[in-house]
C-alpha positions as CSV (number, residue, x, y, z in Angstrom):
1,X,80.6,-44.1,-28.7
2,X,77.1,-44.7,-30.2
3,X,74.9,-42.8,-32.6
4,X,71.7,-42.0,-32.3
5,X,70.4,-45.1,-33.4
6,X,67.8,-46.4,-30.3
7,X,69.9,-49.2,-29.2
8,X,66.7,-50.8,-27.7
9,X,65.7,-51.0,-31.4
10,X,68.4,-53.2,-31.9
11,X,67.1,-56.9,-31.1
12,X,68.6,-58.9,-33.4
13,X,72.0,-60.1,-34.8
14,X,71.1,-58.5,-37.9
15,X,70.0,-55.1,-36.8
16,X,73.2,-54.8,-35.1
17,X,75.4,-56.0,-37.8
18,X,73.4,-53.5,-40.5
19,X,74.0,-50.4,-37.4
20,X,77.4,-51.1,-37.6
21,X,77.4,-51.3,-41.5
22,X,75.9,-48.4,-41.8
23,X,78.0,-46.2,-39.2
24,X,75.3,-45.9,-36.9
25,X,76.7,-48.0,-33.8
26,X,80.3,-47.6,-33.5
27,X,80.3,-48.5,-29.4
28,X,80.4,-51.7,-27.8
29,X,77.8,-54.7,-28.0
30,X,77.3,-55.5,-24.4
31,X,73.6,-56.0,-23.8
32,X,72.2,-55.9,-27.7
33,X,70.2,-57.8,-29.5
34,X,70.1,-60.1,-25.9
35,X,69.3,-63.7,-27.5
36,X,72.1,-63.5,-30.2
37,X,75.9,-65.1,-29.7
38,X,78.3,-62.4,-29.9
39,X,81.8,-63.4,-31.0
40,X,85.3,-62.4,-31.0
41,X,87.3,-61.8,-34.3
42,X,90.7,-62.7,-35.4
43,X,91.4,-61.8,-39.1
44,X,94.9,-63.2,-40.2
45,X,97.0,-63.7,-43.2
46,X,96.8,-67.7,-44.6
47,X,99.9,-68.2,-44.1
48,X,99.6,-68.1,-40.2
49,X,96.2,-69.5,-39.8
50,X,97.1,-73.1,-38.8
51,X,99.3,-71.8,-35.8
52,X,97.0,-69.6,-34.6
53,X,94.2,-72.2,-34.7
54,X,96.4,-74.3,-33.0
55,X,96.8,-72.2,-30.4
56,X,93.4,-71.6,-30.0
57,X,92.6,-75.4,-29.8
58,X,95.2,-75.6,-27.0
59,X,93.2,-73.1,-25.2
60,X,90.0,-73.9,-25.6
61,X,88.4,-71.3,-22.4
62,X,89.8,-68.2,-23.6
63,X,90.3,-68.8,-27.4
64,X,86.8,-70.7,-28.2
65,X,86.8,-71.1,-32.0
66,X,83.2,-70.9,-33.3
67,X,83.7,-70.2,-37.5
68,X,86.6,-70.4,-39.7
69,X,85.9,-68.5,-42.9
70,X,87.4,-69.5,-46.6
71,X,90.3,-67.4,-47.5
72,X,89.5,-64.0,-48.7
73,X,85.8,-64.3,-48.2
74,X,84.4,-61.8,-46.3
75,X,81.1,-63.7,-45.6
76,X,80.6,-66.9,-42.8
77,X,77.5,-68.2,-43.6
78,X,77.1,-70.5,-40.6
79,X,76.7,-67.2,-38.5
80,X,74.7,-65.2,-40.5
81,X,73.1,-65.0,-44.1
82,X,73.3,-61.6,-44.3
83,X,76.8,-60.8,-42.8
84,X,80.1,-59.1,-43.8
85,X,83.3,-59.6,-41.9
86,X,84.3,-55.9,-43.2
87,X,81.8,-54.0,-42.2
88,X,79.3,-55.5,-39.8
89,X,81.5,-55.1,-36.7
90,X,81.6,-51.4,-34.7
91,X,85.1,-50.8,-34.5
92,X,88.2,-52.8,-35.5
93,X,91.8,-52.4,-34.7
94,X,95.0,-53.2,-36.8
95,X,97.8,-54.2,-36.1
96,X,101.1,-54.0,-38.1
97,X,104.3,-55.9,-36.7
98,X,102.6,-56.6,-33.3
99,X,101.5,-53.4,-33.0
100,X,98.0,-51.8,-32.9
101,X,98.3,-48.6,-34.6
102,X,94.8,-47.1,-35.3
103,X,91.2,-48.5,-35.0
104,X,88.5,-48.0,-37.6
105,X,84.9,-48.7,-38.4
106,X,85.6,-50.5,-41.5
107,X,88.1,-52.7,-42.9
108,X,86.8,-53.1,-46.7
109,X,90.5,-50.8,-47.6
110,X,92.6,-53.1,-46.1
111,X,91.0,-56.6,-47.2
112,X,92.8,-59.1,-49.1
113,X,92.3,-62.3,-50.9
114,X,94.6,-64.5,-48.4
115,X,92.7,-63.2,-44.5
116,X,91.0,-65.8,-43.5
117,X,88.5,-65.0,-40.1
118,X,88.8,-66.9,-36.9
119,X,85.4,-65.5,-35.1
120,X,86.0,-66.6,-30.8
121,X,83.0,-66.8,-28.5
122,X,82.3,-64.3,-26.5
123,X,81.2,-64.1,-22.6
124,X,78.2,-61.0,-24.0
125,X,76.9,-64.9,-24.7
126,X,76.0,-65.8,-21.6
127,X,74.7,-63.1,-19.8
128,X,71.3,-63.1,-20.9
129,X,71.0,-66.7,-18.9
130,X,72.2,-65.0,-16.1
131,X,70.1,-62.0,-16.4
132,X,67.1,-64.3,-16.6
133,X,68.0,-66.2,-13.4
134,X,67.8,-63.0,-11.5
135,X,71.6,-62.6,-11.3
136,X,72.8,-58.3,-11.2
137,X,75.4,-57.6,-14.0
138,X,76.7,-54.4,-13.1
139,X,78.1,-53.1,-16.3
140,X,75.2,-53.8,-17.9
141,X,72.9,-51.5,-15.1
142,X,75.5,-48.8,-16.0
143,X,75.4,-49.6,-19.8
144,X,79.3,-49.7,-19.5
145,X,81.5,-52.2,-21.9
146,X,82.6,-55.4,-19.3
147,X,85.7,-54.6,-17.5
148,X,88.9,-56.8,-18.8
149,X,92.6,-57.5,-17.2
150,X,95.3,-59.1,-18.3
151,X,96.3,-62.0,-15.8
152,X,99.2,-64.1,-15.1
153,X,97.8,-67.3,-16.2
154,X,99.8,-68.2,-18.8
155,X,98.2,-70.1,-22.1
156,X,99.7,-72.9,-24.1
157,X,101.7,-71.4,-27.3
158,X,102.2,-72.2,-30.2
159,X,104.4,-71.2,-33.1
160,X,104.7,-67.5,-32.8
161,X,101.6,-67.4,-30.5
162,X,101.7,-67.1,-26.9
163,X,101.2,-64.7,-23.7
164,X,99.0,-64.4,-20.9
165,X,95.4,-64.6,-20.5
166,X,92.7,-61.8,-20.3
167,X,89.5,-61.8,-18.2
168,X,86.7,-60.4,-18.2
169,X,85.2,-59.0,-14.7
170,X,82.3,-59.2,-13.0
171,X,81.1,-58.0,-10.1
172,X,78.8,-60.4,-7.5
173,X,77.4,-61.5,-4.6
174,X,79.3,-65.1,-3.2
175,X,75.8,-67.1,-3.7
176,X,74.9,-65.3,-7.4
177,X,78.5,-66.3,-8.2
178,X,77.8,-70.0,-7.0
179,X,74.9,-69.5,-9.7
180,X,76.9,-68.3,-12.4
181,X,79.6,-71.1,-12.2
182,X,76.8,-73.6,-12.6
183,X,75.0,-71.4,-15.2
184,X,77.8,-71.0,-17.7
185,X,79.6,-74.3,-16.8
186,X,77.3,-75.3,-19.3
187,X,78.6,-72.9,-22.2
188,X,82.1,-73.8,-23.2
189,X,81.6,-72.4,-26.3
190,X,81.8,-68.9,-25.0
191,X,84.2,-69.5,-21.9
192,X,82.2,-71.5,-20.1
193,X,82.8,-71.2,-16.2
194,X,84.9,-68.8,-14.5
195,X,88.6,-69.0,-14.3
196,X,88.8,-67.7,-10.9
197,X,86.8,-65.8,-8.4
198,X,88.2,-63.1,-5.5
199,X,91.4,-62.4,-4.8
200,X,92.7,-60.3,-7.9
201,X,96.0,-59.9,-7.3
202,X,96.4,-63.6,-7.2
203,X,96.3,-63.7,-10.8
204,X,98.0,-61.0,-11.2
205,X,95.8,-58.1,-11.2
206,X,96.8,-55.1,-8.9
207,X,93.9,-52.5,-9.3
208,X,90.2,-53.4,-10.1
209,X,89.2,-49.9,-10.6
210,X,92.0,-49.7,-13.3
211,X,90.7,-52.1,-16.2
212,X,93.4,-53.1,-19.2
213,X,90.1,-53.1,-21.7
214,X,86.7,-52.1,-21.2
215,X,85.0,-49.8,-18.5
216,X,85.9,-49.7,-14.4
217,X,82.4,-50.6,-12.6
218,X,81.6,-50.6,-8.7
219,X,82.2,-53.5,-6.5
220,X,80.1,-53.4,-3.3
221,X,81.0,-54.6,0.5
222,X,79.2,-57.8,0.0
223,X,80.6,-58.5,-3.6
224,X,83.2,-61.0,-5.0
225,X,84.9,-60.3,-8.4
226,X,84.2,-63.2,-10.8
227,X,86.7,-64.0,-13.4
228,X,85.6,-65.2,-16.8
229,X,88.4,-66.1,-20.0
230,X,88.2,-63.2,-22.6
231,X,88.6,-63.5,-26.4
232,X,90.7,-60.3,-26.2
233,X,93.6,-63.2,-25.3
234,X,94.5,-63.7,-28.5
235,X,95.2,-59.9,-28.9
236,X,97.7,-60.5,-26.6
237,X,99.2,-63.6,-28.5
238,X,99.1,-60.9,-31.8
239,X,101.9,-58.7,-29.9
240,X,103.9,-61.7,-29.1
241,X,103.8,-63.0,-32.5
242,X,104.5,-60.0,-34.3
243,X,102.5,-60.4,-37.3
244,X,103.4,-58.2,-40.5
245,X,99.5,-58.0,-40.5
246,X,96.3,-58.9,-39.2
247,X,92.8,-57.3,-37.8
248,X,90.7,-57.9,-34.3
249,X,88.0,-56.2,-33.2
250,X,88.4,-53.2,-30.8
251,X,87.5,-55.0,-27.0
252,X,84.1,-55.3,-26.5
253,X,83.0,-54.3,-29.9
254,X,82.0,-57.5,-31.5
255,X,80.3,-59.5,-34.2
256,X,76.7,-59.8,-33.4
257,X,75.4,-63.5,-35.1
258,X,72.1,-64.7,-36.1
259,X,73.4,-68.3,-34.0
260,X,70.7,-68.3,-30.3
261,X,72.7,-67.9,-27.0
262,X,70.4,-70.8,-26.1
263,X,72.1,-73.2,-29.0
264,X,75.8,-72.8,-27.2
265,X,73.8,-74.4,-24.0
266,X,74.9,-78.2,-23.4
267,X,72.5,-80.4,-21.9
């Protein structure tokens, strides 16, 4: 869902964060402000924050840790000077005993002085390199959200965290996804290269039309799926642990940074 905010207008981090703020984008990010890193966000009581960054060191391709914030501060400077964790994302879900039970545009009623914010890299992050080498995205043509499925590629736990991982999908030709694995190979900070290409139900997945997360998009006679890691992983580790409390963001609605795609590029 989206307002009627132009979402063309929207070119940078900024302008996305201040839509969301503002209750005028309340849809998912996919293809905004084009240049900017996207993340994933993991809000969490102190008192669990080692394990789960633990875990997320453990698993480095789906769980990609680029901030840590201070406890209780809703700001994370290294991502944005003008940027509030309560606010500047379009929707959020929370989760109460391992259990999401509503989603919300903003989070300012339930903040407290001891969440600290884990923000994950997201695969939105590479696809304007891909985009600019010619290579189709087709939920972007269709101005869908990326379509996501839970696998059964287990990650490394730790403490209460655990589960299986979550992908992202997209569809392409067998040479474009040659491409791709050499493109984002060089991006580990926001998944880097694909887990796995073809063959779905090898990992698990039964139906590609049937997305856990995200929109269902077409996949043509001459087309592959390509697999990417997905920060909604650690959503899944939330319902293993059980947490009293915490706070993600709703799949595919994520924090839009003033960081450049182009800096998460190794050379």
């Amino acid at each position: 869902m989206t307002s009627s905010i132009g979402l063309n207008a929207l070119s940078s981090g900024l302008d996305v964060r201040l839509a969301a703020r503002n209750g005028g984008l309340l849809g998912h990010t996919s293809g905004l402000a084009a240049e900017y890193v996207q993340a994933n966000c993991v809000i969490l009581p102190r008192a669990h924050a080692y394990d789960f960054l633990e875990y997320c060191l453990r698993n480095p391709v789906p769980c990609p840790v680029l901030a840590v914030s201070e406890p209780g501060d809703p700001r994370l400077p290294v991502c944005g000077a003008d940027l509030d964790i309560r606010t500047d994302i379009p929707s959020y879900r929370i989760w109460r005993a391992g259990e999401m039970v509503e989603e919300v545009p903003d989070i300012t009623v339930f903040w407290r002085l001891d969440l600290v914010t884990v923000l994950l890299g997201c695969s939105f992050s590479f696809e304007h390199a891909l985009l600019a080498a010619g290579i189709k995205l087709r939920h972007v043509e269709q101005k869908k959200n990326v379509a996501m499925f839970r696998t059964n590629i287990q990650t490394e736990p730790f403490g209460p965290f655990g589960g299986n991982m979550v992908v992202t999908m997209r569809p392409m030709r067998p040479a474009d996804a040659i491409r791709a694995v050499q493109i984002t190979s060089r991006t580990p900070r926001v998944h880097g290269a694909p887990v796995h290409l073809a063959h779905a139900q090898s990992i698990g997945i039964k139906d590609l039309a049937a997305p856990d997360y995200g929109d269902p998009v077409d996949i043509l006679p001459d087309e592959i799926p390509v697999f990417w890691g997905c920060g909604v992983t650690p959503q899944v580790a939330l319902l293993q642990a059980k947490l009293d409390f915490c706070i993600t963001h709703a799949p595919g609605c994520m924090l839009v940074t003033d960081m450049l795609n182009e800096d998460m590029v190794e050379q």
